[in-house]
One Martini backbone bead per residue (centre of mass of N, CA, C, O) as a GRO file, in nm:
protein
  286
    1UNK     BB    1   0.093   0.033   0.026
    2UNK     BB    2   0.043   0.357  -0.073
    3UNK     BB    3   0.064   0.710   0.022
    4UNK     BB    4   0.006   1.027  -0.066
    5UNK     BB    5   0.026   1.405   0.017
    6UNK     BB    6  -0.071   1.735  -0.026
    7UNK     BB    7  -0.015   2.080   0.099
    8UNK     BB    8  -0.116   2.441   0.048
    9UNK     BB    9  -0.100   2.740   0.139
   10UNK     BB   10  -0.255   3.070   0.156
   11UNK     BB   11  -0.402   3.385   0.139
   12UNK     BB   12  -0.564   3.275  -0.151
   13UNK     BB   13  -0.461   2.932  -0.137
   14UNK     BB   14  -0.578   2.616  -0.155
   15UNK     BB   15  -0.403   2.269  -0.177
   16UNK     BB   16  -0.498   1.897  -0.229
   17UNK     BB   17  -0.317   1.619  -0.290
   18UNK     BB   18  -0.448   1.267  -0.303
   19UNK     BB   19  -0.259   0.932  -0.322
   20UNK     BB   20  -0.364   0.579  -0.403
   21UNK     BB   21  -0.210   0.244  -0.334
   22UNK     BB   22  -0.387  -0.102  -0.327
   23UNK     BB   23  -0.343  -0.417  -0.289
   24UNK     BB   24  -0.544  -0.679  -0.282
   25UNK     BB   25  -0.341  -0.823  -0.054
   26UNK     BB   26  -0.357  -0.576   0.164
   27UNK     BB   27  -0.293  -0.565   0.511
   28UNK     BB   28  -0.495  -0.389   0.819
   29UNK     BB   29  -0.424  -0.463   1.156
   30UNK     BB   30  -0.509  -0.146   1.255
   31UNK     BB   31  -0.762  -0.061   1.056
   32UNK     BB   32  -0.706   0.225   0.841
   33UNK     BB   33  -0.766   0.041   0.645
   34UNK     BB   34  -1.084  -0.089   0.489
   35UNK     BB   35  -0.950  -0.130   0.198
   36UNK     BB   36  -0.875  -0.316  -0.148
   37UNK     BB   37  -0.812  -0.282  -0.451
   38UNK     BB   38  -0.697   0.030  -0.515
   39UNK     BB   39  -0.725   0.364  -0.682
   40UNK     BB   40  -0.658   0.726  -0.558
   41UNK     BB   41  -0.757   1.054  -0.694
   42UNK     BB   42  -0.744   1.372  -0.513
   43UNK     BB   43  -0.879   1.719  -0.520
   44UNK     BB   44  -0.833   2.039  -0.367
   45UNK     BB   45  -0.986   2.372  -0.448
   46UNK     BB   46  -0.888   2.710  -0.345
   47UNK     BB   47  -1.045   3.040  -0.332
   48UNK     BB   48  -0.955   3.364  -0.158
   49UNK     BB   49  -1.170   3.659  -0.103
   50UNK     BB   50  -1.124   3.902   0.129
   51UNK     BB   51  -1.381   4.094   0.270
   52UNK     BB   52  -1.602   4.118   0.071
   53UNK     BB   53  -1.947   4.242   0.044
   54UNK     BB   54  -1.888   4.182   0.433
   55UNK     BB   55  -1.721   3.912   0.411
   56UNK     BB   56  -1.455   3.771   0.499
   57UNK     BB   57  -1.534   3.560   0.256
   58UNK     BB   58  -1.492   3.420  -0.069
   59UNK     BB   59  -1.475   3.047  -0.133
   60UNK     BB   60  -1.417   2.904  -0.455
   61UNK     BB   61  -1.469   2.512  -0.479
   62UNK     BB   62  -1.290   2.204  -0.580
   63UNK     BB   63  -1.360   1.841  -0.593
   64UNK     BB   64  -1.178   1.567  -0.685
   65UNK     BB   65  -1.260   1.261  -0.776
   66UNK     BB   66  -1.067   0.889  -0.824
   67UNK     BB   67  -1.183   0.565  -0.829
   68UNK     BB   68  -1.041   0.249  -0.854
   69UNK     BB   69  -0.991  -0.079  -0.947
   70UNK     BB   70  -0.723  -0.263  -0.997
   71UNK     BB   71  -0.862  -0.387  -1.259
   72UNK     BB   72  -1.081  -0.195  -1.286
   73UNK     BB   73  -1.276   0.071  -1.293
   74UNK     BB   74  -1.530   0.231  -1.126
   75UNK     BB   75  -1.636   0.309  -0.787
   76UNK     BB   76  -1.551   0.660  -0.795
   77UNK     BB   77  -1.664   0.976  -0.806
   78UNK     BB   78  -1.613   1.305  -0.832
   79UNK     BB   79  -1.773   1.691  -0.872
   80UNK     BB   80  -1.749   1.960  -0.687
   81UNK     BB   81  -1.899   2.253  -0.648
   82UNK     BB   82  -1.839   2.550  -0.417
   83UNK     BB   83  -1.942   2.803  -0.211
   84UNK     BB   84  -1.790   3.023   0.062
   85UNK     BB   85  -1.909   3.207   0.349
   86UNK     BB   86  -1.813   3.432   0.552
   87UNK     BB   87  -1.836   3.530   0.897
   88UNK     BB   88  -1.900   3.615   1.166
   89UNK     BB   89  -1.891   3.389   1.444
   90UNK     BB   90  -1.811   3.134   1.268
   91UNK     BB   91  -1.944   3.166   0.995
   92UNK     BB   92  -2.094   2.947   0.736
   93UNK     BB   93  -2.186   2.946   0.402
   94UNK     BB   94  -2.305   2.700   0.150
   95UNK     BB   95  -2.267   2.561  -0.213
   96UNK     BB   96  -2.351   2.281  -0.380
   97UNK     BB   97  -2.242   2.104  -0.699
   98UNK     BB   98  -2.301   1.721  -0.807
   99UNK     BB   99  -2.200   1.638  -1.063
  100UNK     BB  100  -2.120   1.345  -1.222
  101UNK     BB  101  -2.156   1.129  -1.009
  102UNK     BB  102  -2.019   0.817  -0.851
  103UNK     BB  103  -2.148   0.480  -0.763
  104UNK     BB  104  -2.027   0.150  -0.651
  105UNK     BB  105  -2.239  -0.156  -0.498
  106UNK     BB  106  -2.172  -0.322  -0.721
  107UNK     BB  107  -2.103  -0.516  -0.994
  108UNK     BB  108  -2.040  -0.292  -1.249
  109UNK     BB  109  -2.253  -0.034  -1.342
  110UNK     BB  110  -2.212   0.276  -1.207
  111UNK     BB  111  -2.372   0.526  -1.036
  112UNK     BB  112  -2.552   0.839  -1.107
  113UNK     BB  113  -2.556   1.167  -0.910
  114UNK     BB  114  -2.717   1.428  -0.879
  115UNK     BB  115  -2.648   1.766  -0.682
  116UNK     BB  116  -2.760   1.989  -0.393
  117UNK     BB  117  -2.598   2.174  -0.163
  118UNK     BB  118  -2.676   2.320   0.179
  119UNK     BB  119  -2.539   2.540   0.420
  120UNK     BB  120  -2.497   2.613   0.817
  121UNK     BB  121  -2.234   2.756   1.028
  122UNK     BB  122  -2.203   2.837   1.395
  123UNK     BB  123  -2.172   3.080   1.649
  124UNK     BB  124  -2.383   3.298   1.819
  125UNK     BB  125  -2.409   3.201   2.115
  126UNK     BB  126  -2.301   3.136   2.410
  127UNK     BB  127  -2.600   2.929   2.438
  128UNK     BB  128  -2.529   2.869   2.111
  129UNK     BB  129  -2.243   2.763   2.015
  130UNK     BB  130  -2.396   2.539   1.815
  131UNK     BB  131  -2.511   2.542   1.396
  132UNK     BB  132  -2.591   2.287   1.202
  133UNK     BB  133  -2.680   2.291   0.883
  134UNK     BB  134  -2.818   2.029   0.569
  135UNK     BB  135  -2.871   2.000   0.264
  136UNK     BB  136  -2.983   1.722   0.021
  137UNK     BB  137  -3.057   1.701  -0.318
  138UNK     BB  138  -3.126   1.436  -0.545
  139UNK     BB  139  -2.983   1.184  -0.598
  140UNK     BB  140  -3.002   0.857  -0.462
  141UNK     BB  141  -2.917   0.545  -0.289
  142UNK     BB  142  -2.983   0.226  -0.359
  143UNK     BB  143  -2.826  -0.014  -0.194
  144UNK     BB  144  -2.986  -0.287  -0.183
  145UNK     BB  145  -3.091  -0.254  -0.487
  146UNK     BB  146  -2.903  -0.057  -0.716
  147UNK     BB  147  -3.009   0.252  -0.709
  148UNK     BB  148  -3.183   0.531  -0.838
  149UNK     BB  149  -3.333   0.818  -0.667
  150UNK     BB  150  -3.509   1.065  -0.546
  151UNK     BB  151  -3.382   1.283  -0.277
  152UNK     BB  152  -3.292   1.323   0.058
  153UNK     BB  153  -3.075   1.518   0.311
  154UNK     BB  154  -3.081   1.611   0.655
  155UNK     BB  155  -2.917   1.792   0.905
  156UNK     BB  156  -2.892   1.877   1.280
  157UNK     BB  157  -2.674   2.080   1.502
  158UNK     BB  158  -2.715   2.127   1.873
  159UNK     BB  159  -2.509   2.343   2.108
  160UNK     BB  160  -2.590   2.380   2.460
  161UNK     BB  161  -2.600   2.664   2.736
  162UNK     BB  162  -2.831   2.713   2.977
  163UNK     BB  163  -2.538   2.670   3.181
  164UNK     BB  164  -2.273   2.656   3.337
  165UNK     BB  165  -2.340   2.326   3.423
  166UNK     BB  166  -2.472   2.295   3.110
  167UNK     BB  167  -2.495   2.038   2.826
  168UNK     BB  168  -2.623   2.040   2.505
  169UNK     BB  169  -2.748   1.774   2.244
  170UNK     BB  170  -2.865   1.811   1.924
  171UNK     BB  171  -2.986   1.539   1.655
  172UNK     BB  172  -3.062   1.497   1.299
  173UNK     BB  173  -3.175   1.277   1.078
  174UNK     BB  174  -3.269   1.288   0.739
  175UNK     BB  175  -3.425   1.038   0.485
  176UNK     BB  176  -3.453   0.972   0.129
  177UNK     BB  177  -3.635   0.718  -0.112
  178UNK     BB  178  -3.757   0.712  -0.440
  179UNK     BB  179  -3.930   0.585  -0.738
  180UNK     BB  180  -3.900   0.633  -1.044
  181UNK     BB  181  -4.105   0.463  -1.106
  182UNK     BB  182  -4.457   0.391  -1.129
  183UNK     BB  183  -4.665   0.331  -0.883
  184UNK     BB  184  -4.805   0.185  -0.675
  185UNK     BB  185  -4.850   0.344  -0.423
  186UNK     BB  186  -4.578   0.400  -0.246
  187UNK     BB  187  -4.260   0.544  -0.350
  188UNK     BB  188  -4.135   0.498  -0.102
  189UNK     BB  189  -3.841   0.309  -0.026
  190UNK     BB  190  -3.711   0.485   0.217
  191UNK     BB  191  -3.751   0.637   0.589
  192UNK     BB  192  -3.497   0.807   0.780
  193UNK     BB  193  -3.440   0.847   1.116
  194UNK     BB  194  -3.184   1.024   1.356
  195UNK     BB  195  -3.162   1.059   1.692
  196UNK     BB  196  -2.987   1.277   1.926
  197UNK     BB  197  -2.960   1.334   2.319
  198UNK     BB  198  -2.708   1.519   2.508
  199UNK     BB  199  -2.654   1.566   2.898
  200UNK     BB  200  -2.496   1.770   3.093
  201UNK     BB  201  -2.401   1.767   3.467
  202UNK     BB  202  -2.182   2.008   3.681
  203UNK     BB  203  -2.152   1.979   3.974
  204UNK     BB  204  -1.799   1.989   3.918
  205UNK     BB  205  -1.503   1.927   3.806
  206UNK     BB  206  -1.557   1.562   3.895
  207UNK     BB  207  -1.832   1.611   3.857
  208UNK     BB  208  -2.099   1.422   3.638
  209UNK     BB  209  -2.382   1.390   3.435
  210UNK     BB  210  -2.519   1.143   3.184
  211UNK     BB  211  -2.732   1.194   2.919
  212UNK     BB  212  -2.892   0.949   2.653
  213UNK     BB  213  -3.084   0.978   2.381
  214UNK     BB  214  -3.202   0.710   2.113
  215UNK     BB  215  -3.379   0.742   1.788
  216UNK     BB  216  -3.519   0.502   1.543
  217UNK     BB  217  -3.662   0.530   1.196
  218UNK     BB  218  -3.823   0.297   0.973
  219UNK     BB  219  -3.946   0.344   0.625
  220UNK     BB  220  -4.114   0.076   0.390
  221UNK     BB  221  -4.194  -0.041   0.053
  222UNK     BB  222  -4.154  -0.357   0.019
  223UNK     BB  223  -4.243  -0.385  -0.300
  224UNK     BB  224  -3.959  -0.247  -0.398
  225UNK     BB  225  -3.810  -0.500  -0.303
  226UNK     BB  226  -3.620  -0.785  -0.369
  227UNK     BB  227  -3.606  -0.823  -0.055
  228UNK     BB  228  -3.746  -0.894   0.268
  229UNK     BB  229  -3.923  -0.660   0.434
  230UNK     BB  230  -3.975  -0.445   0.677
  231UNK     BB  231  -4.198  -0.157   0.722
  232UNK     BB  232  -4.123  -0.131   1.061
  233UNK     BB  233  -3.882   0.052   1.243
  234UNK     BB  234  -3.789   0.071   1.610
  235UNK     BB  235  -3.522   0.250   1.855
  236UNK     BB  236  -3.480   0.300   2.185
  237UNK     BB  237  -3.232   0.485   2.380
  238UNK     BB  238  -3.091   0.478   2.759
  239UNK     BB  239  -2.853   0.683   2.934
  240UNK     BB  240  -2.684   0.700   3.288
  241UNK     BB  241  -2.440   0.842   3.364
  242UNK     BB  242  -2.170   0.832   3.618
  243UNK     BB  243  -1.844   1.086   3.694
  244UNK     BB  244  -1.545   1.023   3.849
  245UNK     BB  245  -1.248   1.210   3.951
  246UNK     BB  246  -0.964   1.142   4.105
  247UNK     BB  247  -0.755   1.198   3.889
  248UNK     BB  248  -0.485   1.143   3.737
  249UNK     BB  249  -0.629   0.815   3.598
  250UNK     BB  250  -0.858   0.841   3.818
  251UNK     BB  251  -1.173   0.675   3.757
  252UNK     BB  252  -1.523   0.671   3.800
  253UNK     BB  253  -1.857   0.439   3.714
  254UNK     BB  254  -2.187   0.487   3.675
  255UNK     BB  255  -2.483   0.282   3.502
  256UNK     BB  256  -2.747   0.298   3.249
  257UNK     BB  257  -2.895   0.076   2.971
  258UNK     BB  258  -3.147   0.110   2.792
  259UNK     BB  259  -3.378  -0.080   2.528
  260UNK     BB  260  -3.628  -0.051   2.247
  261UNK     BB  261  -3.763  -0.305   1.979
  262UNK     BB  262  -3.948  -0.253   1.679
  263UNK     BB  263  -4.146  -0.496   1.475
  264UNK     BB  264  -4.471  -0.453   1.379
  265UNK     BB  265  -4.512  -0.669   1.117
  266UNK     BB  266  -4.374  -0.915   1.315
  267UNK     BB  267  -4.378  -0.910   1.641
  268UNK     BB  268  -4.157  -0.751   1.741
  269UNK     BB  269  -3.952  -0.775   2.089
  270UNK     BB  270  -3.700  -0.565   2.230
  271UNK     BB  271  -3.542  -0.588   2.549
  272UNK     BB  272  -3.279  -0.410   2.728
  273UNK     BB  273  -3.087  -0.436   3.042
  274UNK     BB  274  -2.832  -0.214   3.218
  275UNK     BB  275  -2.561  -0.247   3.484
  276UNK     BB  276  -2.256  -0.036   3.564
  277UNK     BB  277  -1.927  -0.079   3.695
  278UNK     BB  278  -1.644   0.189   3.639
  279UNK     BB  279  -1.253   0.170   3.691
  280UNK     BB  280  -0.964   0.365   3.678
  281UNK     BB  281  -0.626   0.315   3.654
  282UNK     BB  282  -0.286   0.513   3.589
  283UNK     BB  283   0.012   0.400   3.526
  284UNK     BB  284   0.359   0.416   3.604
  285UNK     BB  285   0.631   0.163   3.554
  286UNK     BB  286   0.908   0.386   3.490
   0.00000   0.00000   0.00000
């Protein structure tokens, strides 16, 4: 396996080109190399105008990639143009068009992408540190089934901080795939949700107690898959950790995770519930 990469800054351009050769037979024991049998030359390139129009920078950027099995084909593109604006506080909105992208998930002819994606992170108040939104509309890969269908992904990001010893974080995640022929019944192949909302209470500098909520939820329409589906699955986990820190390298932990999952058109239930203590203690040999 060889892997060069390469980057560049000033203060008007950005360039980073990454190239990699992985051999059939070559194997990652440490897991950071996750495929094999490939080779890929990415470029990202970055124009930066400062100042501009009110905004701290606007800068058009083109980002592209080819990566193919070692065999020959094509495995992935990329084609990505799009420009971003810098504001105060940490402020970023982007466009960006993803014309004439592949991907294959199955031997043979990849699949071909149009897309738009826009987006917007900020850090705008003490108490709303961050908040990250993205959405992206165009075909989208049914991977299950090896198609394209018309569909969209968007997600949201909010770090909050409603009191001095107290830390919130919710994020959401919604994507669709519908299908391009029209069928009887409903068109949508699968409709995804994914949700996490984790909370943080600072007793003190040593003691914290942590709560994690997540939630999914899937819906498909049966019908239109290869091999049979269940129409709905729902998954629901609730985590309670307290951790106190008594020093450097030696921490206590208690807490426990509830968990119960739903398949509703099969009489599937299933509930799981842990409860652990763990103690950390870490010292030097020599």
């Amino acid at each position: 396996a060889a892997l060069l990469d390469w980057a560049w800054h000033s203060a008007a351009w950005d360039q980073y080109v990454d190239v990699e050769d992985v051999g059939r037979g070559f194997r990652a024991d440490n897991g950071f190399i996750v495929q094999n049998g490939y080779r890929r030359i990415r470029s990202e390139t970055a124009r930066k105008f400062l100042d501009v129009w009110g905004f701290n920078d606007i800068t058009p950027y083109v980002n592209l990639e080819q990566k193919q099995a070692a065999g020959g084909g094509t495995q992935y593109a990329e084609h990505y143009v799009g420009v971003r604006f810098g504001l105060p506080r940490a402020t970023m909105a982007w466009i960006e068009a993803r014309p004439d992208s592949l991907v294959a998930v199955q031997p043979g002819r990849p699949r071909k992408r149009d897309q738009v994606s826009i987006g917007v992170e900020s850090n705008p108040f003490p108490w709303l540190a961050k908040i990250h939104a993205e959405y992206t509309y165009g075909d989208r890969l049914d991977v299950a089934n090896n198609r394209i269908g018309p569909g969209a992904v968007y997600n949201v990001t909010l770090n909050l901080r409603p009191h001095p010893r107290a830390e919130v974080e919710y994020r959401i995640d919604d994507a669709y795939v519908d299908s391009k022929d029209p069928v009887q019944g409903s068109n949508r192949i699968i409709w995804e949700r994914s949700q996490q909302l984790v909370t943080y209470w600072h007793f003190t500098a040593r003691d914290d107690i942590r709560a994690i909520w997540q939630g999914v939820t899937v819906r498909r329409a049966p019908s239109l898959w290869e091999q049979a589906v269940a129409a709905r699955e729902s998954t629901q986990t609730v985590s309670l950790v307290y951790g106190h820190r008594a020093g450097i390298g030696r921490t206590f932990y208690v807490g426990g995770t509830f968990a119960r999952s739903r398949i509703a058109d099969l009489g599937v239930r299933t509930d799981h519930a842990e409860v652990f203590v763990k103690a950390s203690w870490r010292f030097d040999v020599l």
